[in-house]
C-alpha positions as CSV (number, residue, x, y, z in Angstrom):
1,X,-58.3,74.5,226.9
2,X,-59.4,74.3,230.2
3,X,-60.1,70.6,231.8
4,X,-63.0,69.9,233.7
5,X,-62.1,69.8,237.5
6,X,-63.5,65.7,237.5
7,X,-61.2,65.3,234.4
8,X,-58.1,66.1,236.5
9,X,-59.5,64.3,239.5
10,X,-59.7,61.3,237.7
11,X,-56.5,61.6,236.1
12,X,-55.0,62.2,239.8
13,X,-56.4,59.4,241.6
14,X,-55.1,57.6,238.6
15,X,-51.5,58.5,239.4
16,X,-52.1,58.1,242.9
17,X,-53.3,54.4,242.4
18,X,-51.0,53.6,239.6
19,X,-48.1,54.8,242.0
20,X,-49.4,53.0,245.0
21,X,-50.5,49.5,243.3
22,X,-47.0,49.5,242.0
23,X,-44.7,50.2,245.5
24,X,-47.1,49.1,248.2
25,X,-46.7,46.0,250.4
26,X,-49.8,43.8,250.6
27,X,-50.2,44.8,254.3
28,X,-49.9,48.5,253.2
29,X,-52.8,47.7,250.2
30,X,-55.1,46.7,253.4
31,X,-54.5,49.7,255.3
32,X,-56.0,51.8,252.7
33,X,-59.4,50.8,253.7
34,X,-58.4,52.6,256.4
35,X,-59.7,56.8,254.8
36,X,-57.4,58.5,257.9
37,X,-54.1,56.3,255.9
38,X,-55.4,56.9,252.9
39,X,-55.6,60.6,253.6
40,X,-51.9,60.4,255.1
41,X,-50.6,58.6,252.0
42,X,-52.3,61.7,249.7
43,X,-50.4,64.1,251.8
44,X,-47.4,62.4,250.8
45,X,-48.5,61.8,247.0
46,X,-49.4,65.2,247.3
47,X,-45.7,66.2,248.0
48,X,-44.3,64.9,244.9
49,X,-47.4,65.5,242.5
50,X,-46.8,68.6,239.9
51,X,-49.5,71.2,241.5
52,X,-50.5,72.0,237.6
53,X,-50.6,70.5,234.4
54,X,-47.6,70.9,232.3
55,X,-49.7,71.4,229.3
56,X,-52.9,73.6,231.3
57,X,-51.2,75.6,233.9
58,X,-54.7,77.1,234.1
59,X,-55.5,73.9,236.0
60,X,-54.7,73.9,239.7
61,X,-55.4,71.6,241.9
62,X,-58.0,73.0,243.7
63,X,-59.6,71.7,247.1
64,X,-62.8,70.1,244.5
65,X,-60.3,68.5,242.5
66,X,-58.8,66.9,245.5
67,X,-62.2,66.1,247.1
68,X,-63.6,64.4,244.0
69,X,-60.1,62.6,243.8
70,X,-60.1,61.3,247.4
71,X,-64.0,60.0,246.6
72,X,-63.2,58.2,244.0
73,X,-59.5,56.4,245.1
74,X,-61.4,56.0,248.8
75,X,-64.3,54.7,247.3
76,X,-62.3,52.6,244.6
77,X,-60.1,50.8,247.6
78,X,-63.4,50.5,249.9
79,X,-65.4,48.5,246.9
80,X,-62.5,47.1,245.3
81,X,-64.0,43.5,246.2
82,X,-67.2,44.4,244.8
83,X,-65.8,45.7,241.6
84,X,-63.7,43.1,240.8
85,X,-66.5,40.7,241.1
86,X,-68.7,43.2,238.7
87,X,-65.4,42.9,236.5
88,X,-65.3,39.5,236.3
89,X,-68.5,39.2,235.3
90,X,-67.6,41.5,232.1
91,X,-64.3,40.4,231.1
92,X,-64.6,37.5,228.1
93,X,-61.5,34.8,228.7
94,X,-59.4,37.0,231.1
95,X,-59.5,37.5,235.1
96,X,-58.7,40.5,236.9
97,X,-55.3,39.2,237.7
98,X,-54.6,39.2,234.1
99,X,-55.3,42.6,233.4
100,X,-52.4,45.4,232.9
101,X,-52.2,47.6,236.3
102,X,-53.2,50.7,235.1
103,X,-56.0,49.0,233.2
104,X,-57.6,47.7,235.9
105,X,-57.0,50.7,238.1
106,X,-59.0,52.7,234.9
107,X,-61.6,50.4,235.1
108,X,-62.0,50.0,238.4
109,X,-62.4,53.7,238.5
110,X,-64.9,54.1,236.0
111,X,-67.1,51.2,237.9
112,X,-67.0,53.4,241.3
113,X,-68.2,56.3,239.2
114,X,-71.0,54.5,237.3
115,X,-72.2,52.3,240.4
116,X,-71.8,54.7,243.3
117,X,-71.7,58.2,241.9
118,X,-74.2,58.3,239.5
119,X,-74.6,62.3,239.1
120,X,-72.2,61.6,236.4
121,X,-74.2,60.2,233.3
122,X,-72.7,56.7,232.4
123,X,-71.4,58.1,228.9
124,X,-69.3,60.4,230.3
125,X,-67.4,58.1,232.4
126,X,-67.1,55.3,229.8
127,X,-65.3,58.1,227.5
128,X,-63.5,59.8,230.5
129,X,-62.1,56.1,231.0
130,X,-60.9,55.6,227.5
131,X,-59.1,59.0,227.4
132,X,-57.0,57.4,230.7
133,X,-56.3,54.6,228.7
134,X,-55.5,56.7,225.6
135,X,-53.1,58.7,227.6
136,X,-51.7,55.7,230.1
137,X,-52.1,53.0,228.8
138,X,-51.3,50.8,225.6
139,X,-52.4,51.8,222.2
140,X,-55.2,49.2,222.0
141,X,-56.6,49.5,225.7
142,X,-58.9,52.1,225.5
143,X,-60.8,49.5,223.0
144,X,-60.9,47.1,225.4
145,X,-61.5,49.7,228.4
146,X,-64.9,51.0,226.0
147,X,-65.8,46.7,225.6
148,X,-65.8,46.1,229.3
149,X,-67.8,49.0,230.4
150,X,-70.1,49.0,227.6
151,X,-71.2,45.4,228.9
152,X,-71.7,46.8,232.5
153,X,-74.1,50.1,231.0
């Protein structure tokens, strides 16, 4: 079965962010505001990311994948501020600080997309986010991945 191309754009940016959250310096963080060294640090991503899906070879990573992937991590890292405000408005009892990394990378994600990109009906999104956390993430976070966003919709 063939993914949609935004499916494997999301799920790139994912391992982008993921992988950059996790071995970037604070100073390197706020140079990613920056789209020319965000661009340069895709290049390099780029070098070590499988072209295709193991499962899907069918699924190249064509020039939209890569477009819609650099839209969302750019815009991502140029509201991050704005989303974590927006998320800790919808989280009950936790902070943003509290989350699991790739948790809050999916839900910042999913935010950009609803708030900024909204040819992509909220629903789609919302479940797009939950099959990241199915596959990514802890066993129990895509029901709290669903909670979150579902308060922001």
């Amino acid at each position: 079965m063939n993914k949609n191309h935004r499916t494997v754009a999301r799920e790139y940016a994912l391992k982008f962010m993921f992988q950059w959250e996790h071995n970037a310096t604070r100073e390197a963080k706020i140079k990613m505001k920056n789209p020319h060294d965000l661009s340069i640090e895709l290049q390099r991503f780029d070098t070590t990311y499988s072209e295709t899906d193991p499962e899907h070879p069918e699924n190249l990573l064509t020039p939209a994948i890569k477009e819609y992937a650099m839209k969302l991590i750019n815009g991502t890292y140029q509201e991050e501020e704005n989303l974590e405000k927006i998320l800790e408005e919808n989280l009950q009892k936790w902070s943003v600080k509290q989350l699991k990394k790739m948790d809050s990378i999916i839900l910042k994600l999913a935010l950009f997309e609803i708030k900024y990109l909204p040819e992509t009906p909220s629903k789609v999104v919302v479940n797009e986010a939950i099959n990241l956390a199915k596959a990514y993430s802890d066993e129990n976070s895509y029901a709290f991945i669903n909670s979150v966003l579902q308060k922001f919709i």
